[in-house]
LOMITI-721614 format. One record per residue (C-alpha): x, y negated, z; residue in three letters. Coordinates in steps of 0.05 Angstrom, whole numbers, plus 5000, padded with zeros to 4 digits. Layout:
// LOMITI-721614
XYZALA...
This chain:
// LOMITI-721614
416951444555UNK423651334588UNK427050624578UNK432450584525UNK438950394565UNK444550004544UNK451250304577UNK455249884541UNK452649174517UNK452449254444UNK455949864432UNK452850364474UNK446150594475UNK442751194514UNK436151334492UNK435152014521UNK427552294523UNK424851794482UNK419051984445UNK420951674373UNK420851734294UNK427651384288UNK433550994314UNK429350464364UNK428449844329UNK432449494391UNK439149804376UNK443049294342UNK446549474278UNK453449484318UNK452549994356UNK458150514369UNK455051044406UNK448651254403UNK445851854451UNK439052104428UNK438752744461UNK432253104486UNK428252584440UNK422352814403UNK425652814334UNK423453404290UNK426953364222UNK432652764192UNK430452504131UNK434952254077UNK439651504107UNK435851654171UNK441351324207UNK442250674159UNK440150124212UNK446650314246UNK452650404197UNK457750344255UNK456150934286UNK462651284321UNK458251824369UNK451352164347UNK449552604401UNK442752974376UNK441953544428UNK434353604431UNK432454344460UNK429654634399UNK425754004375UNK430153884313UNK429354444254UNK430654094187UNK435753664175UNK434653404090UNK440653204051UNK444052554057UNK441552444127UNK447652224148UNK450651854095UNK454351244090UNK456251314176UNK463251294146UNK465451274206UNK462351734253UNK467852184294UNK463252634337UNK456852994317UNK452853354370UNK447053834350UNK446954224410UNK441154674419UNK437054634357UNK433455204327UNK435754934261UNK431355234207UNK433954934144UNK440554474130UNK441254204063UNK446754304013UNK448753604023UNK446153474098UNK453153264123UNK454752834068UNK457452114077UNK461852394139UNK468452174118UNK471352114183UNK468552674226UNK473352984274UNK468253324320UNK461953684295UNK458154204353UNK453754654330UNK452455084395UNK446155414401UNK443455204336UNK440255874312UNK446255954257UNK447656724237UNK451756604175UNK457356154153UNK457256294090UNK451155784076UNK454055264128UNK454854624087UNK461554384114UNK466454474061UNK468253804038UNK469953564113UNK476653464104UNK478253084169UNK474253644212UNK479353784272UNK473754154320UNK467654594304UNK464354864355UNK459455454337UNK457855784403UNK451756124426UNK449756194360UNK447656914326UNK454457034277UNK455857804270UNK461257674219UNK468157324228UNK468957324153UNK470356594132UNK467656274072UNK472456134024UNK471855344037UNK475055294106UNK481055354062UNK478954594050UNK478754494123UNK486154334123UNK486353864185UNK482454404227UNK485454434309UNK479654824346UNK475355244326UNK470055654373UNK465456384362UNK465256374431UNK458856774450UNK456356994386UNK455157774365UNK461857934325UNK462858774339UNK468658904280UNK473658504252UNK476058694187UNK482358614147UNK481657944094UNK475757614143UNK481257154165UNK484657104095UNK482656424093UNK487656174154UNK493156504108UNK492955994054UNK494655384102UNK499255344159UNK495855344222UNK500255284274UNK495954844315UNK489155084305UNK485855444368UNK481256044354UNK477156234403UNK472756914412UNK471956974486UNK464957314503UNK463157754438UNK462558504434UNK469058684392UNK468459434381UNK474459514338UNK480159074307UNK482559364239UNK490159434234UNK492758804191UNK486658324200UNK490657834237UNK497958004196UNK501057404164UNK497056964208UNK500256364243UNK495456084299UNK497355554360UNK492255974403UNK488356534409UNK482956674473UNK480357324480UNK477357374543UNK471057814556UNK471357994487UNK470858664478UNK464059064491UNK468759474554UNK475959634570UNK476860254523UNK475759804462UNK482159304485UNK486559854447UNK483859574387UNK489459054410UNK492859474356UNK489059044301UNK493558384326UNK499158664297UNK502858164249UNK499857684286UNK504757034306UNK501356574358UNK504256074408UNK499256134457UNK495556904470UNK490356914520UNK487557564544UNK482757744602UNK476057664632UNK472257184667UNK472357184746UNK464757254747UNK464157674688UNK460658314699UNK465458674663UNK471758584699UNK474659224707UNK481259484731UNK487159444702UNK490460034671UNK497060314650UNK498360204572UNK491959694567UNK497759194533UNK501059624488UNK496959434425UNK501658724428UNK508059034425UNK507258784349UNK505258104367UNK510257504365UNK508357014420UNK511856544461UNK507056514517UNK502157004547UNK496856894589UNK493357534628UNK487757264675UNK483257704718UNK483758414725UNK482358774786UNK487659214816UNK488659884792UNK490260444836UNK496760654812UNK503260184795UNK502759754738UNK508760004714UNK507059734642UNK505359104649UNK511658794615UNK512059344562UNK510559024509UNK511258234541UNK518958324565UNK520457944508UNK515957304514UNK518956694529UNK513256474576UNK508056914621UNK502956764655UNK499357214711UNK492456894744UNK487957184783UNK489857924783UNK489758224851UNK496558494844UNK499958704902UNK506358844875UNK509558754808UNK511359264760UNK519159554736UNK522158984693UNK524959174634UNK532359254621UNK534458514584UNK527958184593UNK527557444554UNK522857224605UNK523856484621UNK517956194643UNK513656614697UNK507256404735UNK502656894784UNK496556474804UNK491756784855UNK495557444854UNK494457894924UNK501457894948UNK503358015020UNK510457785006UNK514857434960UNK517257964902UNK524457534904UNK528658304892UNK523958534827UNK523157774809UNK531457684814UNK531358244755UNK528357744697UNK535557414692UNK533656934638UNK527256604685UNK528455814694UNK521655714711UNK518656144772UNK511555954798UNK507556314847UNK501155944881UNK494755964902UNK495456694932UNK492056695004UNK494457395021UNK503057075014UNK504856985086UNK512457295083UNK519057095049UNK522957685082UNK526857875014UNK531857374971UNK532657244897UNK539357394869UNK544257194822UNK538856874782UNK544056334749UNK539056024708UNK533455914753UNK531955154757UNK524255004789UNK521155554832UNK514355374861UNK510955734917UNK505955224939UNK499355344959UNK501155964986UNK500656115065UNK507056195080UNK510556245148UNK518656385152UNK524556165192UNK532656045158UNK530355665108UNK533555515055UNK540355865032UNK538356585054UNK532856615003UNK536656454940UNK544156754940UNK547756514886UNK541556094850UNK547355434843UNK543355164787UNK536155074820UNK534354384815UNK526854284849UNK524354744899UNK516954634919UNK514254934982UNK508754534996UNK501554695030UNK504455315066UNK502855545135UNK510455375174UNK517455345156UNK523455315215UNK529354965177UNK537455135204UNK539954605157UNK543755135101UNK542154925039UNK549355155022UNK546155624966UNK541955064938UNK546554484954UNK545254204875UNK538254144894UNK534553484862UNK527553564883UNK523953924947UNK518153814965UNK514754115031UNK508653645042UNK502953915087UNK507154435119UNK508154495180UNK516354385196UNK520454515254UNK528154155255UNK527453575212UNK527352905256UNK530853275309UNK538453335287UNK540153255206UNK538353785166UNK539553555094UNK546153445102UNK548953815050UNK543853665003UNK547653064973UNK544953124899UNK536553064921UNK533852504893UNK525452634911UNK524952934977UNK517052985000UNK516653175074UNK508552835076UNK504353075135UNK509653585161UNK508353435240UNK516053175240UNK517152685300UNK522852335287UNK527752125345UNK534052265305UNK537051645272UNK541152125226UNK534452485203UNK536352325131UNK544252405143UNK546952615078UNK540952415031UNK547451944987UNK543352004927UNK535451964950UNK531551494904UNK523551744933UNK522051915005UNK515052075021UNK513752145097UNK506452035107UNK502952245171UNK508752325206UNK511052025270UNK517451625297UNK520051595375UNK515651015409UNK511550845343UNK517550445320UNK521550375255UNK530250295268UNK535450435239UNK533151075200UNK534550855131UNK541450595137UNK545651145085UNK538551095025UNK542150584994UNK539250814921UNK532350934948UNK527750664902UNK520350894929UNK518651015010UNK511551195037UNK511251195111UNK504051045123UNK499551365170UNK505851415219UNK502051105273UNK508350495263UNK507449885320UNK513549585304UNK518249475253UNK524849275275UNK528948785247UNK535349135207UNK530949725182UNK530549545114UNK537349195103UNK540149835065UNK535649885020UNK536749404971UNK534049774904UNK527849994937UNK522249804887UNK515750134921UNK514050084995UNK507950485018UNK506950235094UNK498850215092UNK495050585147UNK499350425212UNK498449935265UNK502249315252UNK500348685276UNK506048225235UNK508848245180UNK516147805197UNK520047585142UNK526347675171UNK524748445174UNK522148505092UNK527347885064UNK532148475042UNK526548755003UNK528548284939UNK527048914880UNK520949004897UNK514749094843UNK509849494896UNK508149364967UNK501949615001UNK500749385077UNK494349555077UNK490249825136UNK494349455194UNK493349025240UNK495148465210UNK491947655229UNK495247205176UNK501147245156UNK505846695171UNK508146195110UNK515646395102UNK514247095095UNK510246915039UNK515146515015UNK520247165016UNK516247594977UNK520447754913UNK518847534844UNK518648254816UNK512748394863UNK507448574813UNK502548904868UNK501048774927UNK494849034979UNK494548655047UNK486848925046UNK482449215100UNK486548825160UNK483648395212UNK484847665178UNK482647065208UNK479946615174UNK480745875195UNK483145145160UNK488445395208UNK491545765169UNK488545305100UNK495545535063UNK493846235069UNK487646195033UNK490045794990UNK495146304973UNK490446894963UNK486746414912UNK492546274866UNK495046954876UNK488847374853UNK493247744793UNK498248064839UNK492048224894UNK490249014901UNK483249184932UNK481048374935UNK473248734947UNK477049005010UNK479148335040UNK475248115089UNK475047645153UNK475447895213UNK474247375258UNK471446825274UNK465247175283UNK460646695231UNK465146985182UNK465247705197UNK465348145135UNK466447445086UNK471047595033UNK477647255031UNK476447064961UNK470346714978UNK473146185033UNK471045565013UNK478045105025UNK475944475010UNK471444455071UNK478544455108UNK480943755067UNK480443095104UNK480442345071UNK486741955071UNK484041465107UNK481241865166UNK488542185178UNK491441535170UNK486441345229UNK487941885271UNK495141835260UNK494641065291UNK490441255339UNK495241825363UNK501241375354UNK497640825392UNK495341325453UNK502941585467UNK505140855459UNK500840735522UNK501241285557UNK508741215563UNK508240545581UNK503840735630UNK508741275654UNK514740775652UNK511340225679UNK506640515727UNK508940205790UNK508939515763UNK501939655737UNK499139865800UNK502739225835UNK499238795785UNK492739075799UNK493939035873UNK494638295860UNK488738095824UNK483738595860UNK486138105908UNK488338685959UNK491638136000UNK488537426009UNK493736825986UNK492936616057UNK495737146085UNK501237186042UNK508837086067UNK506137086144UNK509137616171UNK517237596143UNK521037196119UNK523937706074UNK524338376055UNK530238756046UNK531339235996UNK538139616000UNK541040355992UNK539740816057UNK546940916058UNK547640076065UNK543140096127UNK549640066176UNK551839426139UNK545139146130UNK543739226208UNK550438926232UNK551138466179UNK543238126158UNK539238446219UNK542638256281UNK544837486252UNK538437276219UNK533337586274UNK538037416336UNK539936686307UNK536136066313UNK531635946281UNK530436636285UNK528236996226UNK523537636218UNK525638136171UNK522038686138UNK526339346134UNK522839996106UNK525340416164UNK522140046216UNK516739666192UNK512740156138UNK506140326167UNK506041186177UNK500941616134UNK501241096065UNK504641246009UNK510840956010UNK509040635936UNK503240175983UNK507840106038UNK512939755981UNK507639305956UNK503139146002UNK507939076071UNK514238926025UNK513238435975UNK506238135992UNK507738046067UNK514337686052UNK516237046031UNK522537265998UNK526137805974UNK533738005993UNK536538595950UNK543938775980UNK547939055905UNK552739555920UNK554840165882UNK550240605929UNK543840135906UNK546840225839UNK545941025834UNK538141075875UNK532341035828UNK528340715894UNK532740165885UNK532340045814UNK524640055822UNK523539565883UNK528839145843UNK523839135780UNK517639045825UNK521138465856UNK522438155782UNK514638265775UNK513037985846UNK516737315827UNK514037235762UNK506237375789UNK508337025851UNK511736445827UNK517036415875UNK523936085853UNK528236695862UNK531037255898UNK536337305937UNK541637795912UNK548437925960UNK552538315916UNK558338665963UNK564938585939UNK566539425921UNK560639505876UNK563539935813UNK563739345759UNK562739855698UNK556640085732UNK553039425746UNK553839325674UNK550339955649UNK544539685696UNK542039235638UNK536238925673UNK540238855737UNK546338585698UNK542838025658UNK538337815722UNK545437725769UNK548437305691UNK542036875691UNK542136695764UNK545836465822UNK547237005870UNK551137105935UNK557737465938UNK560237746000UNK567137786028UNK570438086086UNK574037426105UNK571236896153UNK570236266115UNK567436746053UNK561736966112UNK560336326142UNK558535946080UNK554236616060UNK550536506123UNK550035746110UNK547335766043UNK542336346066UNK539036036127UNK537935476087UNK534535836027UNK529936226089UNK528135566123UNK523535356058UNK517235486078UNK517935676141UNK512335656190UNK513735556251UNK508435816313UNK506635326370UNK
């Protein structure tokens, strides 16, 4: 035996192919639906169903098992709604079998051996809306008196049964009750013969005859429908029926006594003459409908035909009737589709005032001058659907059609839109679908015109160099825009600033790699957004943070996301945002590679959070390491001095040797310092030996070495000549701060500082260190006059002499 299967938990239960007595003791007593079909049940027994009282579907189709079902067999499933006994040979039904069913809408009774209705126990289902009693072996359409009772009865089917003759009073019973929405069905019978005023007085919603007469000479029995009022009259055969025939002249004259308001005529072959009679007898009906007939042309229309409403679906025309069409003067409503033989739209419809939707999708169509040459003086149409045709070369007249609300020309193929502005005059459209048209658009006026456009679907077209510009800028009152699978690389900014009221954006499918907030910011009405199918990383946190409140949906899925505690606000985001989320299964990591094919969802973000104290540790440390590395950058040169001195580069032996000082001064003071310190001190006596970068710097050392090592730790003192010059030279500034280092590792008393009388006062004292040293000590200023010189040269001989060791 097969496994009894719970579809849903509790409620539904399939237990098809079990072999079983009863309802299986493991279906609960709530269950709702219960499918028992092709199980081994023979006969139903009285309260066979009483372990489940909620039953609201029984389906019992068992291929012939089931013959007897005993009275009371069903009671107390108050409320059961459907009832299937599909193929059972029923063999008995008691007078009370369908008892208890106080809420059955549904009961089908196909294939279930039943020849009579008269013994049919259904009478006191009141709340029956559908009985279907197809394939069944009925000869008779009398009804019993009680489907009088039947008063809330909607469908009901003799589809393939053996009813030959239908006679006046079998339907007698309709008459009592008004049954304006019941559906009667007798497609596939043998009708040999309709008696005049079987169907008079009757009101019906719908009546399907198709296939049901035994061949086409018995459809004048049509006669018998006179009287008849119906909404709905289908009449026909079925495409693969064996008796479709051909259709000929007078076939509908039988319903010239028929009221209907719509008639339905589906396949008929062609007949060899003109079908001059078609609307003989249907001129009158507010709605027709033509499918599948094979005609090439249409028939004469008659003179003041009431036609509003007219539909040919896989007809065999060549071209577009518009001249025989333009005769039904009251049509509002013109559809023809579907017909693979339609390739020309040569003629034009005219003065058809009242024509509002004409569709001829579907067609294969292929036409230049569209649109005003095809409908003169049609000022009212308001949607025009041409759509899944073959090509259509567009000159921008719509002059015709200019009140226009709704065209649609998706999947076919167009030539002049994108190239120069051919809607112009179409200032009323408000849904304009030019999807997968092979438009490349390099016009920025493309949509010139379009004042009033609230939905623009583009798909699968293309723009000049894959980019989005300014090609929205007059759709102010656009409301919905799909321009996916336009191969889009770029978006730039200002395209969207226009469009203020749009409320759906449909960008999915292109090749974005960003999605930049300054581009979508105007977006603010927004409630739909899909950017799915880009290129898209992670997005950056401020366009997230632009994203309107309205937005309700939103897919970002099946882009190449990164996931990272890089981006830890990101995925944070898509957790709290799950609601709003489209597709979620769909959003996966891209990269790194450990997490290729991971869902979004499923990043774990608290392996991204660090302790307090470990960033308040790194934080130090980082604070701490530029702290040293600048003083290392500021301070460098002293640094190195100081570890010149205690590698102990120079023994203290050596030290102060070789000069007796060493000058530091501007290269633009070397005249002065030459004439004025060089010549005196070195040519005097004592004589004194000076160390002077120009002449005494050893070639090929850094000049930093040369300062230290030849300068400062070959010298016994240090003379720094201040002038506005020394001032302004970094070179300066820095031997003067190595020489305030050299004293204090050193431990000499001072140095020597001439300050020259023109040195720029204001500048000295922006030279903080320089400023406070010359405030703190005693320094040497030097004059032009005699007596100022003399005592300079005085007072530095002296300070030279200290220390001086003199060679024997």
């Amino acid at each position: 035996d097969l496994p009894l299967l719970q579809v849903i938990p509790n409620k539904t239960f399939r237990c098809t192919g079990l072999n079983v007595s009863g309802v299986p003791a493991e279906v609960p007593n709530i269950t709702q639906n219960l499918d028992l079909s092709f199980s081994n049940l023979k006969s139903l027994g009285s309260n066979y169903f009483s372990s489940v009282p909620e039953l609201q579907l029984l389906d019992l189709t068992s291929r012939c098992h089931l013959h007897t079902i005993e009275d009371n067999s069903f009671k107390d499933l108050h409320k059961l709604s459907t009832l299937i006994l599909t193929a059972n040979s029923l063999q008995y039904l008691g007078t009370a079998a369908f008892h208890g069913l106080t809420s059955l809408k549904k009961l089908v009774l196909v294939e279930t051996n039943i020849a009579s209705l008269t013994d049919l126990p259904i009478g006191h289902l009141h709340t029956l809306q559908e009985l279907n009693l197809g394939h069944n072996n009925i000869a008779s359409l009398k009804l019993p008196k009680y489907f009088t009772n039947l008063t809330s009865l909607r469908h009901l089917s003799f589809r393939f049964n053996k009813i030959t003759y239908i006679s006046k009073g079998d339907l007698d019973a309709l008459k009592e009750v008004s049954r304006l929405n019941l559906t009667l069905v007798l497609s596939l019978n043998d009708i040999k013969h309709i008696e005049p005023g079987s169907f008079a007085k009757i009101h019906l919603g719908e009546l399907v005859l198709r296939s049901s007469f035994e061949n086409l000479s018995y459809m004048s029995s049509l006669q018998g429908l006179t009287g008849l009022q119906v909404s709905r009259l289908i009449v026909g055969e079925f495409s693969d029926s064996k008796r479709q025939t051909d259709f000929k002249s007078g076939l509908l004259s039988g319903l010239c006594q028929v009221q209907m308001q719509e008639f339905v005529l589906i396949s008929f072959r062609k007949s060899e003459k003109k079908t001059d009679t078609l609307f003989n007898c249907i001129g009158n009906v507010s709605n027709i409908r033509l499918v599948d007939l094979q005609f090439e042309e249409l028939s004469q229309v008659p003179m003041f035909s009431q036609v509003k409403q007219l539909e040919c679906k896989k007809c065999k025309f060549k071209e577009v009737p518009a001249m025989m069409l333009s005769l039904f003067k009251e049509l509002r409503v013109l559809r023809i589709t579907k017909s693979k033989h339609l390739n020309s739209f040569q003629q034009k419809f005219e003065s058809l005032n009242n024509l509002e939707v004409i569709d001829l999708s579907e067609n294969r169509l292929s036409f230049s001058g569209c649109c005003s040459f095809q409908f003169h003086k049609c000022q009212n149409l308001k949607l025009l659907n041409l759509s899944f045709n073959s090509d259509i070369r567009m000159n921008g007249d719509f002059t015709n059609i200019k009140n226009l609300l709704y065209l649609d020309l998706q999947h076919t193929k167009l030539f002049g839109p994108g190239s120069y502005p051919v809607f112009l005059s179409l200032q009323k459209l408000i849904y304009l679908d030019i999807s997968h048209t092979s438009i490349f658009v390099k016009s920025q006026c493309t949509f010139c015109g379009l004042n009033s456009l609230q939905v623009l679907k583009m798909a699968g077209n293309s723009f000049e160099n894959n980019k989005l510009a300014n090609n929205f800028k007059n759709l102010s009152h656009l409301h919905s825009l799909d321009i996916s699978s336009c191969k889009l690389v770029q978006v730039d900014k200002g395209t969207f600033d226009a469009l203020s009221e749009l409320k759906e954006l449909n960008i999915s499918n292109n090749k974005l790699l960003s999605f930049d907030p300054v581009v979508y910011k105007p977006l603010q009405a927004l409630t739909v957004l899909d950017f799915s199918n880009n290129r898209l990383s992670v997005p950056l946190d401020s366009a997230l943070e632009i994203l309107p409140d309205s937005l309700v949906l939103l897919d970002i899925s099946q882009n190449v996301f990164e996931c990272s505690c890089v981006y830890l606000n990101f995925m944070k985001w898509i957790k709290k945002k799950q609601e709003l989320l489209q597709n979620k299964e769909l959003m996966i990591c891209h990269t790194p590679a450990y997490m290729k094919n991971m869902s979004l969802s499923s990043f774990d973000v608290s392996s991204c959070q660090i302790k307090a104290s470990t960033v308040a540790f790194s934080v130090i440390m980082l604070l701490a390491a530029v702290v040293i590395l600048f003083l290392i950058y500021k301070y460098y040169f002293q640094i190195y001095y100081s570890l010149v001195l205690l590698t102990g580069c120079k023994h203290s032996a050596e030290r102060g040797d070789t000069y007796d000082a060493f000058v530091i001064h501007s290269s633009k003071d070397q005249e002065w310092v030459m004439k004025e310190l060089v010549e005196p001190l070195e040519g005097g006596k004592p004589p004194f030996q000076l160390c002077l970068y120009y002449r005494d710097f050893l070639p090929g050392v850094p000049i930093v070495t040369n300062i230290i090592q030849e300068g400062f730790l070959s010298s016994r003192n240090v003379i720094a000549v201040i002038s506005t010059d020394f001032l302004e030279s970094k070179w300066c500034s820095f031997e003067f701060d190595i020489a305030q280092s050299w004293q204090l590792v050193e431990g000499k008393a001072g140095i020597i500082m001439i300050v020259l009388e023109e040195v720029n006062k204001a500048l000295l004292r922006q030279k903080l260190g320089l400023s406070r040293y010359l405030r703190r000590n005693t320094y040497l200023e030097w004059k032009k006059n005699e007596i100022s010189r003399h005592l300079i040269w005085r007072q530095l001989t002296e300070v030279l002499l200290e220390g001086k060791r003199w060679n024997h």
